[in-house]
C-alpha positions, 0 to 999 in steps of 0.5 A, a space after each residue: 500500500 503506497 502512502 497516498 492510498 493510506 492517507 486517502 483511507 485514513 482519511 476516508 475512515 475519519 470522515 465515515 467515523 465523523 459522519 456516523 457521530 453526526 448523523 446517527 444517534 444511536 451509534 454516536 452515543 455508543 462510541 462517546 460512551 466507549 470513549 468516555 470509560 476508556 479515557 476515565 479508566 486511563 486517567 492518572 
């Protein structure tokens, strides 16, 4: 894989992933939670 086509999947995933947050809220609200609790459980 050359580094152009994965700075455009990359980019392409980052976008599916933003528009999923927006759009859909069911899902949106299950990713901020997965979110929340990692980042809770990794605090110092």
């Amino acid at each position: 894989m050359t580094l152009r086509n994965y700075l455009i999947l990359c980019a392409a995933g980052s976008l599916l992933t933003v528009l999923t947050l927006l759009l859909v809220p069911g899902i949106g609200e299950s990713i901020e939670g997965f979110l929340i609790a990692f980042l809770s459980s990794n605090a110092n």
